[in-house]
VEXNUMAR-752674 format. One record per atom (N, C-alpha, C, O): chain; residue number from 0; residue in one letter; x, y, z; atom name. Coordinates in steps of 0.001 Angstrom, whole numbers, padded with zeros to 6 digits. Example, Ala and Ser with C-alpha at 12.3 -4.5 7.8 and 13.67 -1.06 7.14 Angstrom:
chain, n, res, east, north, up, atom
A, 0, A, 013190, -005690, 007800, N
A, 0, A, 012300, -004500, 007800, CA
A, 0, A, 013200, -003300, 007800, C
A, 0, A, 014236, -003319, 008465, O
A, 1, S, 012850, -002250, 007080, N
A, 1, S, 013670, -001060, 007140, CA
A, 1, S, 012900, 000030, 007870, C
A, 1, S, 013409, 001138, 008039, O
This chain:
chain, n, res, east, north, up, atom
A, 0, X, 044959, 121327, 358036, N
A, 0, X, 045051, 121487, 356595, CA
A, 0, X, 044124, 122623, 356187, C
A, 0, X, 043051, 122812, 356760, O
A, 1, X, 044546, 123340, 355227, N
A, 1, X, 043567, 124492, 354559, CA
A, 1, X, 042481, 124018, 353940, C
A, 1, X, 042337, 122815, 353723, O
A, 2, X, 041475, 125069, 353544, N
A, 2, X, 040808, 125000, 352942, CA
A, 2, X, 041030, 124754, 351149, C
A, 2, X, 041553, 125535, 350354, O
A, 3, X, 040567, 123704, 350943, N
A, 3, X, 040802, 123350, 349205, CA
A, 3, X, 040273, 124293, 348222, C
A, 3, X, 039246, 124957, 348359, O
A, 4, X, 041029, 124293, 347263, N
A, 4, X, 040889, 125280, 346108, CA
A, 4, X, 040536, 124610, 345188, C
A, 4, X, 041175, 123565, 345064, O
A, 5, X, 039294, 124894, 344043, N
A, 5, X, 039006, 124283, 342487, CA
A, 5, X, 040340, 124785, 342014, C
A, 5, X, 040885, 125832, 342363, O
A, 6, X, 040962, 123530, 340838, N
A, 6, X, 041789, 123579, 340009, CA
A, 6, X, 041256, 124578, 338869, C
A, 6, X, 042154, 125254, 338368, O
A, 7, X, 040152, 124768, 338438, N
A, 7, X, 039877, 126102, 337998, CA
A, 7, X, 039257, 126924, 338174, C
A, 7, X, 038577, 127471, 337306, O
A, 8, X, 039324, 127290, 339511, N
A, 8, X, 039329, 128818, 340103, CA
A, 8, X, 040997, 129549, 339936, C
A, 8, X, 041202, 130741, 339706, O
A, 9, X, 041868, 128677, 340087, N
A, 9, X, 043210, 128935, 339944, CA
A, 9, X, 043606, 129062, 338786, C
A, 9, X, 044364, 129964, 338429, O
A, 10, X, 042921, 127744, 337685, N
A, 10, X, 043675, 128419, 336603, CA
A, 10, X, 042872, 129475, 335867, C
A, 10, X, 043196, 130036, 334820, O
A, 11, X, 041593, 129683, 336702, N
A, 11, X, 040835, 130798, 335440, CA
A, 11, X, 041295, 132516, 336032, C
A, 11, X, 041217, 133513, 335313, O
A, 12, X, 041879, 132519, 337821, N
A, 12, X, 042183, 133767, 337532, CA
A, 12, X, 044072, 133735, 337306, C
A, 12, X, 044524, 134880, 337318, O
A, 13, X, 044777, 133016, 337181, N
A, 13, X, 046161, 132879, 336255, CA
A, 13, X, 046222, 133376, 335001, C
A, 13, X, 047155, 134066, 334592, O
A, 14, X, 044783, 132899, 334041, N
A, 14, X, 044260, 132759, 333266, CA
A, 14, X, 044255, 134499, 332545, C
A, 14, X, 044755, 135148, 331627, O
A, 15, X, 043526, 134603, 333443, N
A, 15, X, 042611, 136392, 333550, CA
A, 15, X, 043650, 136991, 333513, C
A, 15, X, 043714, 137713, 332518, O
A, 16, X, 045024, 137051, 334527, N
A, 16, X, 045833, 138011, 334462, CA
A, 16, X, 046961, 137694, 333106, C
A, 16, X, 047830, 138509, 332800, O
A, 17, X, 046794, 136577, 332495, N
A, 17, X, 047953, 136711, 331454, CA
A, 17, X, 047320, 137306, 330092, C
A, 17, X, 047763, 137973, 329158, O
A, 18, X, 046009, 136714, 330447, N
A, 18, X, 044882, 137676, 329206, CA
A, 18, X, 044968, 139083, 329196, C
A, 18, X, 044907, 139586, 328074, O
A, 19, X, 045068, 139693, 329956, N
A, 19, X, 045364, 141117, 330263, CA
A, 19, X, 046583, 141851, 329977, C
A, 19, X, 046847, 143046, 329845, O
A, 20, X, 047317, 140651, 329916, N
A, 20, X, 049075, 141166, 330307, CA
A, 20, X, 049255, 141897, 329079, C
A, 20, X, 048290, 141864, 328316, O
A, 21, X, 050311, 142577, 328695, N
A, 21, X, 051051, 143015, 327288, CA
A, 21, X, 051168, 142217, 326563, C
A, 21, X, 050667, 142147, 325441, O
A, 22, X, 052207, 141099, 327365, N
A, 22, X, 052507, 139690, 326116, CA
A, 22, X, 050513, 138971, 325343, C
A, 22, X, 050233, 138669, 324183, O
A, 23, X, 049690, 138954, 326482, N
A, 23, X, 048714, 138566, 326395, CA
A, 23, X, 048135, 139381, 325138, C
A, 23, X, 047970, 138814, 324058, O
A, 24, X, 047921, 140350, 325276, N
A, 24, X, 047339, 141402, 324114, CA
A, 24, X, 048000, 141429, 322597, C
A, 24, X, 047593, 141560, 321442, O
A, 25, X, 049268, 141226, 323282, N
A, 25, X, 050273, 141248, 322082, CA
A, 25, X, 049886, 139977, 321055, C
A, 25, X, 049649, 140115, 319855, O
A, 26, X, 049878, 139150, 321536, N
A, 26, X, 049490, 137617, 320829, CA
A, 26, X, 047959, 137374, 320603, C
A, 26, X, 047704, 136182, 320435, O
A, 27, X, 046953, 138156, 320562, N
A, 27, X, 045805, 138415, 320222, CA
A, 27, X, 045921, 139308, 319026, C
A, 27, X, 045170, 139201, 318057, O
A, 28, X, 046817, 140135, 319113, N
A, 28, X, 046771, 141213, 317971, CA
A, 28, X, 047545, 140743, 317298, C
A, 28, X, 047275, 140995, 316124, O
A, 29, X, 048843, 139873, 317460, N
A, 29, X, 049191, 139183, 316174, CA
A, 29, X, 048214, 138039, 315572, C
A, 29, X, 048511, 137581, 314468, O
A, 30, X, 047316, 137660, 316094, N
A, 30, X, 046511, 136720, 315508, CA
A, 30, X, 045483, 137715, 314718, C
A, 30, X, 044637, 136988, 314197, O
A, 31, X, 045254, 138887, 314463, N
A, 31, X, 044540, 139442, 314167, CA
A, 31, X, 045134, 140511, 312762, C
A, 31, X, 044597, 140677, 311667, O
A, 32, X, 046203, 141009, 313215, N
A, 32, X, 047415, 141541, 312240, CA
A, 32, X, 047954, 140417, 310965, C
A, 32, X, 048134, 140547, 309754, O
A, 33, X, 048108, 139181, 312013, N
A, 33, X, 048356, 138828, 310387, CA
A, 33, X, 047850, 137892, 309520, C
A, 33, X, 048438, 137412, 308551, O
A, 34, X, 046506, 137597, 309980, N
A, 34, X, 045921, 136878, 309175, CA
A, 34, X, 045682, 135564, 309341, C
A, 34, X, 046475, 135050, 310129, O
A, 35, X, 044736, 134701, 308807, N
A, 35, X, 044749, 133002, 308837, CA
A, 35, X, 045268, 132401, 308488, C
A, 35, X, 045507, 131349, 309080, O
A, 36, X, 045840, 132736, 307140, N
A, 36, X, 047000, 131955, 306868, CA
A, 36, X, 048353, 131721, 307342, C
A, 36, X, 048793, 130580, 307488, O
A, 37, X, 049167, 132992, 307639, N
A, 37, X, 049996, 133313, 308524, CA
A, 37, X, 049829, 132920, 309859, C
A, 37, X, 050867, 132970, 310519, O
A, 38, X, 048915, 132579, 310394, N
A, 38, X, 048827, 132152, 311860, CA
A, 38, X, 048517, 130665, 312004, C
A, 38, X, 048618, 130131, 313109, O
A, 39, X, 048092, 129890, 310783, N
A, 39, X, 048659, 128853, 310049, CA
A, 39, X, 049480, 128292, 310589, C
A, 39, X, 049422, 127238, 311222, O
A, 40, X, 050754, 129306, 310270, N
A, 40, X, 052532, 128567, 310087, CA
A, 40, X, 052861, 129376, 311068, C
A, 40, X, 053957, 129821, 310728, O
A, 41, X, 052567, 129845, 312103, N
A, 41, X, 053356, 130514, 312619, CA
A, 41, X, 052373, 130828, 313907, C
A, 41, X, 051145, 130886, 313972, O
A, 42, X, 053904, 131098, 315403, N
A, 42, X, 052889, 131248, 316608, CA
A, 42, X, 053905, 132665, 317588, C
A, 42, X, 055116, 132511, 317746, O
A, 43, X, 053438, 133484, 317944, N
A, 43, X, 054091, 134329, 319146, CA
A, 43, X, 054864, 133729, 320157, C
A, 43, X, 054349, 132747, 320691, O
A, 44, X, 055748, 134008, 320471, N
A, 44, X, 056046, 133204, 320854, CA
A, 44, X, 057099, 133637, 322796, C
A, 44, X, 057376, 133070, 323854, O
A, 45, X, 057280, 135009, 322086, N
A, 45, X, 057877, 136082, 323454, CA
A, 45, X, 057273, 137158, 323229, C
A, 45, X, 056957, 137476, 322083, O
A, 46, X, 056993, 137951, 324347, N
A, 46, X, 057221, 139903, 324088, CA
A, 46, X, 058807, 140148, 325120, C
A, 46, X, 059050, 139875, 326295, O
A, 47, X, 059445, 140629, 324283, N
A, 47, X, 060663, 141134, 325108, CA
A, 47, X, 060975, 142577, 325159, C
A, 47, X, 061430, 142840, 324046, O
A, 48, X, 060961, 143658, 325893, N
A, 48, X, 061410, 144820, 325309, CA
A, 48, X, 060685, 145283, 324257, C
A, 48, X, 061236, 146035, 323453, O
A, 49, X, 059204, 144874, 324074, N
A, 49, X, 058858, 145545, 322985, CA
A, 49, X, 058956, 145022, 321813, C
A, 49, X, 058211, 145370, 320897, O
A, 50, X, 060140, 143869, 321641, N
A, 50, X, 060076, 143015, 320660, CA
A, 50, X, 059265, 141851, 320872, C
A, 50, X, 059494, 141180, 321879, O
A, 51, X, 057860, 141314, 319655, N
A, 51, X, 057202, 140123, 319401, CA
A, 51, X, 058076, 139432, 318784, C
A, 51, X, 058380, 139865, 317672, O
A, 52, X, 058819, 138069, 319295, N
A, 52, X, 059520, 136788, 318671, CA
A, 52, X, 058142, 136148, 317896, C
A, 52, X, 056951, 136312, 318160, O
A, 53, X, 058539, 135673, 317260, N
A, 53, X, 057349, 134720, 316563, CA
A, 53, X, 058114, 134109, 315881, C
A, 53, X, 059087, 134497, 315235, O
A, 54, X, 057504, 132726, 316069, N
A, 54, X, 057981, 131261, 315326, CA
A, 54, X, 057230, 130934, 314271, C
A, 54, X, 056003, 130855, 314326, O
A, 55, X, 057996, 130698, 313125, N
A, 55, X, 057587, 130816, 311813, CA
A, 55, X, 057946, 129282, 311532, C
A, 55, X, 059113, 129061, 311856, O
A, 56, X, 057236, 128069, 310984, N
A, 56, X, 057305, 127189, 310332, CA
A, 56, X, 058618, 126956, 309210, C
A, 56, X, 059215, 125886, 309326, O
A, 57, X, 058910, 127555, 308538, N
A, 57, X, 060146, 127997, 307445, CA
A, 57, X, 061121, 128905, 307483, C
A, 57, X, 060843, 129815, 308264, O
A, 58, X, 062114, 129020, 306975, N
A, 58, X, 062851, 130030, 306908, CA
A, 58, X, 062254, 131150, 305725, C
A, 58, X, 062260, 132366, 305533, O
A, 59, X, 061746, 129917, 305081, N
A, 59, X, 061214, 131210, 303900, CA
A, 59, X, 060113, 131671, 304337, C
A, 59, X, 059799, 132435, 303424, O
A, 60, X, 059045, 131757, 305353, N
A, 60, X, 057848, 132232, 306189, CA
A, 60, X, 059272, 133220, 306829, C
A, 60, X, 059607, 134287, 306314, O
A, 61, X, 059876, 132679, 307865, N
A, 61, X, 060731, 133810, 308558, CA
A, 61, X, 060469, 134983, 307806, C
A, 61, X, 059610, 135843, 307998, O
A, 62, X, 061699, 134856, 306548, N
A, 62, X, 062144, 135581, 305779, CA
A, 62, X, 061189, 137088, 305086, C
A, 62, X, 061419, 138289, 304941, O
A, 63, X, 060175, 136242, 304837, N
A, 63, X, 058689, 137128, 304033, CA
A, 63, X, 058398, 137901, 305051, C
A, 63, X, 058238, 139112, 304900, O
A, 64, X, 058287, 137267, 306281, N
A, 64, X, 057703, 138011, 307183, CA
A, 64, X, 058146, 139110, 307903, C
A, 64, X, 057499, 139958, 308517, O
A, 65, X, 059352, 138976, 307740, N
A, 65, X, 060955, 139874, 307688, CA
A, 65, X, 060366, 141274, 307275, C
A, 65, X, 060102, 142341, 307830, O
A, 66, X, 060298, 140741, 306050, N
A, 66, X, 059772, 141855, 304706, CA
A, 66, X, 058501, 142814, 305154, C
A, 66, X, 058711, 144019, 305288, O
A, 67, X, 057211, 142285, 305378, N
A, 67, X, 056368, 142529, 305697, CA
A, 67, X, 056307, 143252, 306966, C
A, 67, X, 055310, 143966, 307067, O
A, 68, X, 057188, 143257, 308059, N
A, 68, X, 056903, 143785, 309171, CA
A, 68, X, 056376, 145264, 309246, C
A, 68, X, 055449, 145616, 309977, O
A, 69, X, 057016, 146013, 308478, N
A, 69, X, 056195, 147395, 308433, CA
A, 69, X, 054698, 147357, 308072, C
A, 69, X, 053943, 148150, 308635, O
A, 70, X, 054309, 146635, 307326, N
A, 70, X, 052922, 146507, 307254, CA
A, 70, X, 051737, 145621, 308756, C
A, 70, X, 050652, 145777, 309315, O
A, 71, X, 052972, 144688, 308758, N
A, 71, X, 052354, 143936, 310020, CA
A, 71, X, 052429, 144979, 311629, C
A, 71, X, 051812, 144827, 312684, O
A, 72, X, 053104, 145666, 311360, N
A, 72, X, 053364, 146781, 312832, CA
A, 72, X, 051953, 147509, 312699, C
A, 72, X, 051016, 147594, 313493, O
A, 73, X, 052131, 147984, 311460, N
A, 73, X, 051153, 149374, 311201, CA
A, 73, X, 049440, 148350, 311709, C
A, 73, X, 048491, 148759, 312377, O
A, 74, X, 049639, 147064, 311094, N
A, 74, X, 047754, 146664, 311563, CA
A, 74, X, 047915, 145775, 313048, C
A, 74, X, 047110, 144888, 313335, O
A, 75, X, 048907, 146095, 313813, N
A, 75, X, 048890, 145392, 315274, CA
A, 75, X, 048759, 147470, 315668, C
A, 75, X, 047568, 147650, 315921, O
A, 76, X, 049092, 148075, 315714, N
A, 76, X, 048880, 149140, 316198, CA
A, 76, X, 047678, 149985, 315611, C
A, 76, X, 047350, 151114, 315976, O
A, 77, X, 047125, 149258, 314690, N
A, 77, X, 045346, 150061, 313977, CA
A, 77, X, 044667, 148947, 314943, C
A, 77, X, 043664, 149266, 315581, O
A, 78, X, 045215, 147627, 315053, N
A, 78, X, 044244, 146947, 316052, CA
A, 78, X, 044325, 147113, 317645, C
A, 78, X, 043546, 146597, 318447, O
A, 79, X, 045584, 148055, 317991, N
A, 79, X, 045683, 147941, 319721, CA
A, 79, X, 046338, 149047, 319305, C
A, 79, X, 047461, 148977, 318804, O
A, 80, X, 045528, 150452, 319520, N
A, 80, X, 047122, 151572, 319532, CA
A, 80, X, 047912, 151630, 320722, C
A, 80, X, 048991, 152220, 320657, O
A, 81, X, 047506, 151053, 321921, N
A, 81, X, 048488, 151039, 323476, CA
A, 81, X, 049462, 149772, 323527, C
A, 81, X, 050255, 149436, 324407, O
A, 82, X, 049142, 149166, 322285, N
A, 82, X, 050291, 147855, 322317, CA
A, 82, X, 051757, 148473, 322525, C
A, 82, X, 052147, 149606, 322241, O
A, 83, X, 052629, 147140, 323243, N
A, 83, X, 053596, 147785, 324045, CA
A, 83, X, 054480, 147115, 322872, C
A, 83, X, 055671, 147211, 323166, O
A, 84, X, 054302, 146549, 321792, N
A, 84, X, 054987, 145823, 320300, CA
A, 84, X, 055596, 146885, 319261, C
A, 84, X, 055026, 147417, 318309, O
A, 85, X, 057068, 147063, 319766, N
A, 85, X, 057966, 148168, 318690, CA
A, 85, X, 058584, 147421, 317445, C
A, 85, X, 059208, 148029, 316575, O
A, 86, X, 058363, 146028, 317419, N
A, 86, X, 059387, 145294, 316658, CA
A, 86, X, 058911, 144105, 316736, C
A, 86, X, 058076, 143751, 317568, O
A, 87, X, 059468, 143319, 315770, N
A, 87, X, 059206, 141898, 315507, CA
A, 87, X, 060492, 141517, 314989, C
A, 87, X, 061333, 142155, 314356, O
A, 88, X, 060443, 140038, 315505, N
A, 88, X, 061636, 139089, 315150, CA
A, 88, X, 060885, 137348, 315260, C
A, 88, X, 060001, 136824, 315939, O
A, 89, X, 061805, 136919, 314202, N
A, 89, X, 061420, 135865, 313371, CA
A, 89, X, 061926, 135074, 313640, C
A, 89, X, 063101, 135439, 313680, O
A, 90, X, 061839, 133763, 313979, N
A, 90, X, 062949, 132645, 314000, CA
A, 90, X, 062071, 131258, 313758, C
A, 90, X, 060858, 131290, 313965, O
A, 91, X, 062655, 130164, 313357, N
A, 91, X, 062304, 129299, 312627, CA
A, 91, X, 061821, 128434, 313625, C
A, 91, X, 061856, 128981, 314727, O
A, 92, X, 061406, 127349, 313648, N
A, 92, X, 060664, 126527, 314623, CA
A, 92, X, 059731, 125460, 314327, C
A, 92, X, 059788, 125001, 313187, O
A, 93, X, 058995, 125040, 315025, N
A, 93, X, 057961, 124193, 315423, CA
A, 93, X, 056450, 125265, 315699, C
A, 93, X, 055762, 124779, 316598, O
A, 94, X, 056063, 126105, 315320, N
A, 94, X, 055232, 126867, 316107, CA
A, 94, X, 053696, 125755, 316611, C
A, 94, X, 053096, 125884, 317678, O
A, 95, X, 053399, 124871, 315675, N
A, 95, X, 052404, 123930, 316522, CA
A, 95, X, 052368, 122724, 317079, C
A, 95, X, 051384, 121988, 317151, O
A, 96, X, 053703, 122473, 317570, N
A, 96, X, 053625, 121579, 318596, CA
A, 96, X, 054021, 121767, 320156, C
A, 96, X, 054559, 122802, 320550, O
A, 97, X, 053740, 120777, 320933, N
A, 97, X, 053887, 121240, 322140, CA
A, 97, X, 055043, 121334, 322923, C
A, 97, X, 055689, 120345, 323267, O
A, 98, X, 055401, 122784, 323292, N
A, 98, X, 057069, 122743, 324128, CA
A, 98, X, 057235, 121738, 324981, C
A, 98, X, 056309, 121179, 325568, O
A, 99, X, 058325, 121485, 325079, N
A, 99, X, 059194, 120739, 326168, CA
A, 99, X, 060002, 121549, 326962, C
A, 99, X, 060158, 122766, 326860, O
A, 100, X, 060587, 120649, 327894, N
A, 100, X, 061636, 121835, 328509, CA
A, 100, X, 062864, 121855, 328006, C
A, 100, X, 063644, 122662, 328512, O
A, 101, X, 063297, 121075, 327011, N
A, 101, X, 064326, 121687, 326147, CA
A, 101, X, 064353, 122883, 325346, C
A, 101, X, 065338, 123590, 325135, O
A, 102, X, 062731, 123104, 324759, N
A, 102, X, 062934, 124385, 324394, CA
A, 102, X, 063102, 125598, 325055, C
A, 102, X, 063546, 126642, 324576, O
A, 103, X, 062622, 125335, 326461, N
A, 103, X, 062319, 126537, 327180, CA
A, 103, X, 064335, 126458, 327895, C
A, 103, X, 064854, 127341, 328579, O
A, 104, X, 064851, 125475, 327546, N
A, 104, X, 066383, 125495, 328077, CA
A, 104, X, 066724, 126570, 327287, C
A, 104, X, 067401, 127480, 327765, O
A, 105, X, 066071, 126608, 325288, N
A, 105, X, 067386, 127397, 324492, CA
A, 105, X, 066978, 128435, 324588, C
A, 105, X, 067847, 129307, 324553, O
A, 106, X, 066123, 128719, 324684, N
A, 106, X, 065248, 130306, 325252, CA
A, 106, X, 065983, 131138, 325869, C
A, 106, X, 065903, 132366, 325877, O
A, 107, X, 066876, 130303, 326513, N
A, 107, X, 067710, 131033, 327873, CA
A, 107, X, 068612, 132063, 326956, C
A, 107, X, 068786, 131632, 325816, O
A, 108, X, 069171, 133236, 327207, N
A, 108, X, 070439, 133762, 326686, CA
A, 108, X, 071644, 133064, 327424, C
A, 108, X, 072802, 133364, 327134, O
């Protein structure tokens, strides 16, 4: 048998590399772009292509936030100008509770 590994030595460098990642950065700078209240009702939720998904509590949060994206681009790129975030998209949700694997089923295309 091998030598045993701490359960967090594993998850702290897993950890390290998703902190680093694009998506990682990306969801730091939306917590920072849009505010406390907004991060409130709402959580990141993909980076795809450059597009940030984010799950918005309401349709009417969706919707506003719709609106706002030119402003919300312009302070994720005054807060990270190498962010790899061209776009944002909105969709309605649960943003603070905990996934299941049904959600991660509709995720699928």
């Amino acid at each position: 048998m091998g030598e045993l590994t701490r359960l967090g030595d594993i998850l702290s460098e897993a950890l390290g590399r998703v902190a680093g990642s694009d998506e990682g950065r990306a969801y730091r700078a939306w917590a920072r772009a849009a505010g406390g209240d907004v991060v409130a009702v709402t959580r990141p939720r993909r980076l795809s292509r450059g597009v940030l998904t984010v799950e918005c509590e309401s349709s009417t949060w969706a919707n506003e936030l719709t609106y706002l994206t030119p402003v919300i681009l312009e302070r994720l790129r005054a807060d990270d100008p190498t962010t790899s975030v061209r776009g944002l998209r909105f969709v309605v949700g649960r943003p603070h509770r905990a996934r299941d694997a049904d959600d991660d089923e509709r995720d699928q295309p």
